[in-house]
C-alpha positions as CSV (number, residue, x, y, z in Angstrom):
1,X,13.7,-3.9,9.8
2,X,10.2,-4.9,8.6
3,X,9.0,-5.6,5.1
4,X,5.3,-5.9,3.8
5,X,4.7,-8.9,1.7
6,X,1.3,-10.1,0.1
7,X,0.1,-13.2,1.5
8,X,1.0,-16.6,-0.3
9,X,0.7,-20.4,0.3
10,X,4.3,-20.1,1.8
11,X,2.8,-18.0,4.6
12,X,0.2,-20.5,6.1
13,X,1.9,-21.5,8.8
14,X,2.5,-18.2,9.9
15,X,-0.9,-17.0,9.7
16,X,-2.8,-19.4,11.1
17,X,-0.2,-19.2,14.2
18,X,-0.8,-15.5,13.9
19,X,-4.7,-16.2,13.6
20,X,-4.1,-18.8,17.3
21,X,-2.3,-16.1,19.3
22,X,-4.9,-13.4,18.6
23,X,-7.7,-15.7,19.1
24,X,-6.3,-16.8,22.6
25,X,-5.2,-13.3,23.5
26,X,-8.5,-11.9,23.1
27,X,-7.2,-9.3,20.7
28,X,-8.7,-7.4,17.8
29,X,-7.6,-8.8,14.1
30,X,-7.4,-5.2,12.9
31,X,-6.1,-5.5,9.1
32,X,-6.4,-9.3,8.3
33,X,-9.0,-9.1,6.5
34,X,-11.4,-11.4,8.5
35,X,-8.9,-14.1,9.2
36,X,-10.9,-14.4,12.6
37,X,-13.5,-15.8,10.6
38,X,-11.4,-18.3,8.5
39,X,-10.2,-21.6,10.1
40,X,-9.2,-22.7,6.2
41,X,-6.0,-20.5,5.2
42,X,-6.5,-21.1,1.5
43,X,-10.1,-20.1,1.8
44,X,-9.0,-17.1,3.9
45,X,-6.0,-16.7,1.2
46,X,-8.6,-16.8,-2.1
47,X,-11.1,-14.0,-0.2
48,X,-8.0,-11.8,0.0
49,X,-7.2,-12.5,-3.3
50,X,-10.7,-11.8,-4.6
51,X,-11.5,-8.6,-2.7
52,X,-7.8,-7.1,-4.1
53,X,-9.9,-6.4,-7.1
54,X,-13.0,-3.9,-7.5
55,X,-14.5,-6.6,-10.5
56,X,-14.2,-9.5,-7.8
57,X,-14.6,-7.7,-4.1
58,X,-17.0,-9.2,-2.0
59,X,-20.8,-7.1,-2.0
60,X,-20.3,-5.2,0.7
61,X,-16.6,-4.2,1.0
62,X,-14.2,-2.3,-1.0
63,X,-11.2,-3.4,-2.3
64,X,-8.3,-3.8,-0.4
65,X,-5.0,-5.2,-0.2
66,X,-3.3,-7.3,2.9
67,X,0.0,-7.3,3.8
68,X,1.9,-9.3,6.0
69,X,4.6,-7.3,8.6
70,X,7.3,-9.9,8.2
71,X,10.7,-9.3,10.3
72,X,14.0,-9.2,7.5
73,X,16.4,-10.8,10.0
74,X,14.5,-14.0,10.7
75,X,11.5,-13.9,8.4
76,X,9.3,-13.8,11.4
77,X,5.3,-12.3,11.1
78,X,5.1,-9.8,13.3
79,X,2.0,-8.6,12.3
80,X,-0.8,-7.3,9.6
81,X,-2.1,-4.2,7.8
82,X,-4.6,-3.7,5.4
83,X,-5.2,-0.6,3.3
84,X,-8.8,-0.2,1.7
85,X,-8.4,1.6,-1.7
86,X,-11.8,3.5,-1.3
87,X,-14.1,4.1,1.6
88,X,-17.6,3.5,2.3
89,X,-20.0,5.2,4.5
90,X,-19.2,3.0,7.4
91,X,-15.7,3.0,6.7
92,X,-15.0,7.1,6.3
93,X,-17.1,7.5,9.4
94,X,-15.0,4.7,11.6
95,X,-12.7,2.4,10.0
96,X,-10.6,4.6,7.3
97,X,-8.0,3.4,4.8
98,X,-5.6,1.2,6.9
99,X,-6.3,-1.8,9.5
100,X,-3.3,-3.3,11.1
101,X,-2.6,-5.4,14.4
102,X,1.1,-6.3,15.8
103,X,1.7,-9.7,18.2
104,X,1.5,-9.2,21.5
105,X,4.6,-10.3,21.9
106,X,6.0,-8.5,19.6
107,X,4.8,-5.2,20.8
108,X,6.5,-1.6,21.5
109,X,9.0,-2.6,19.3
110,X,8.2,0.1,16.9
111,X,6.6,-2.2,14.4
112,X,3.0,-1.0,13.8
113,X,4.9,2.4,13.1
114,X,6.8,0.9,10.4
115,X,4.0,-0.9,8.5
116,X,2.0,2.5,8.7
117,X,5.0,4.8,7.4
118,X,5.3,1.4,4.6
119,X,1.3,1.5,4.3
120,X,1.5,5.2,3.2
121,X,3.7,4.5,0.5
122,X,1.7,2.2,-1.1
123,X,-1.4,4.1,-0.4
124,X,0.5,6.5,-2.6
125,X,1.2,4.0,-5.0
126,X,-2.6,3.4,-5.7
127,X,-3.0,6.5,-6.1
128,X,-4.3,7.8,-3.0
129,X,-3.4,11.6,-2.0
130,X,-4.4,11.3,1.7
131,X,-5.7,8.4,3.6
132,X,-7.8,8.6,6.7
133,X,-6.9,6.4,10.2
134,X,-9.4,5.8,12.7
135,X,-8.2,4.4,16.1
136,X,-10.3,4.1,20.0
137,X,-8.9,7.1,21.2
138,X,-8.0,4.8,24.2
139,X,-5.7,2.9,22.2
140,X,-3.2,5.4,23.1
141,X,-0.2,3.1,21.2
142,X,-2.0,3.8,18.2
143,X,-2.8,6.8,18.8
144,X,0.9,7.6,18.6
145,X,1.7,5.5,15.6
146,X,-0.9,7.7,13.8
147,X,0.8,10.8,14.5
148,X,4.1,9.7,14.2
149,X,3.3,9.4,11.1
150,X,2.0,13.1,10.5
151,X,-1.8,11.9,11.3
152,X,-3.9,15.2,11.3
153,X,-6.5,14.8,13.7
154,X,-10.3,15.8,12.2
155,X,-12.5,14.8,15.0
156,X,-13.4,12.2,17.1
157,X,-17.1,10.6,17.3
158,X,-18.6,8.2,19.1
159,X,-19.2,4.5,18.3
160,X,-21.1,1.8,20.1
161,X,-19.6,4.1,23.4
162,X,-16.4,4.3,22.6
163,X,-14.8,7.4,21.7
164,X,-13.5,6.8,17.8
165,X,-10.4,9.5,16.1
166,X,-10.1,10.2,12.9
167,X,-6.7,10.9,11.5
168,X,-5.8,12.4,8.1
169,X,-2.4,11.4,7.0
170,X,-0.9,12.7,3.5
171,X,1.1,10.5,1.1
């Protein structure tokens, strides 16, 4: 149904729609690995690149790898994950291994539960044993993508008044 590609020039167009919609929906760009920030796609593309890579990561992250959700049947982005190969303070505390965000229009179609069973197998690939998923626990669509997935909730804390969960998943 859905495949997870690493971004490439081919993909700009894509993206950068991807990027529009978000932007004018307001949304969260979860998992794109601050594409919000980027109006140049190559720029955005050569970050990603560069921050796959613990010699070449940006001070201040950890490495991670972006994928693109793209629908088989017509090619179509759907949406984004990343998975962080390590965690930092911040990031065990609120943002865990995996980032992702779906289309609005292309919502409750299953997808985001698809890129996190596909994210888990390439967590395992790297090498990971378990990875940890943080969600709002008002997001109550990821909520259920996270244990759908056999997400173990630890605990939930608080951030900037918002009530933050903290999944444990195996690979």
């Amino acid at each position: 149904m859905i495949k997870l590609e690493l971004p490439s020039s081919e993909h700009e167009k894509q993206v950068m729609e991807l990027r529009e919609d978000f932007l004018a929906n307001g949304d969260s760009m979860n998992g794109t690995a601050g594409l919000r920030g980027y109006t140049s796609y190559d720029k955005w593309l050569k970050s990603v690149i560069l921050n796959s890579c613990k010699e070449t990561v940006e001070e201040g992250l950890v490495p991670a790898t972006t994928y693109l959700a793209i629908r088989e049947q017509d090619n179509k982005l759907v949406g984004m994950i990343d998975i962080r190969h390590r965690l930092s303070d911040y990031l065990i505390q609120y943002g865990g291994h995996l980032g992702y965000c779906v289309l609005k229009s292309e919502r409750q179609k299953g997808y985001a539960k698809l890129m996190v069973k596909l994210a888990i197998k390439k967590s395992r690939e790297l090498g990971l044993g378990k990875i940890l998923v943080c969600c709002y626990k008002a997001n109550v669509s990821s909520v259920k993508t996270i244990i759908s997935n056999g997400g173990i909730l630890e605990n939930e804390i608080i951030e900037e008044d918002e009530l933050v969960q903290r999944y444990w998943i195996n690979c």
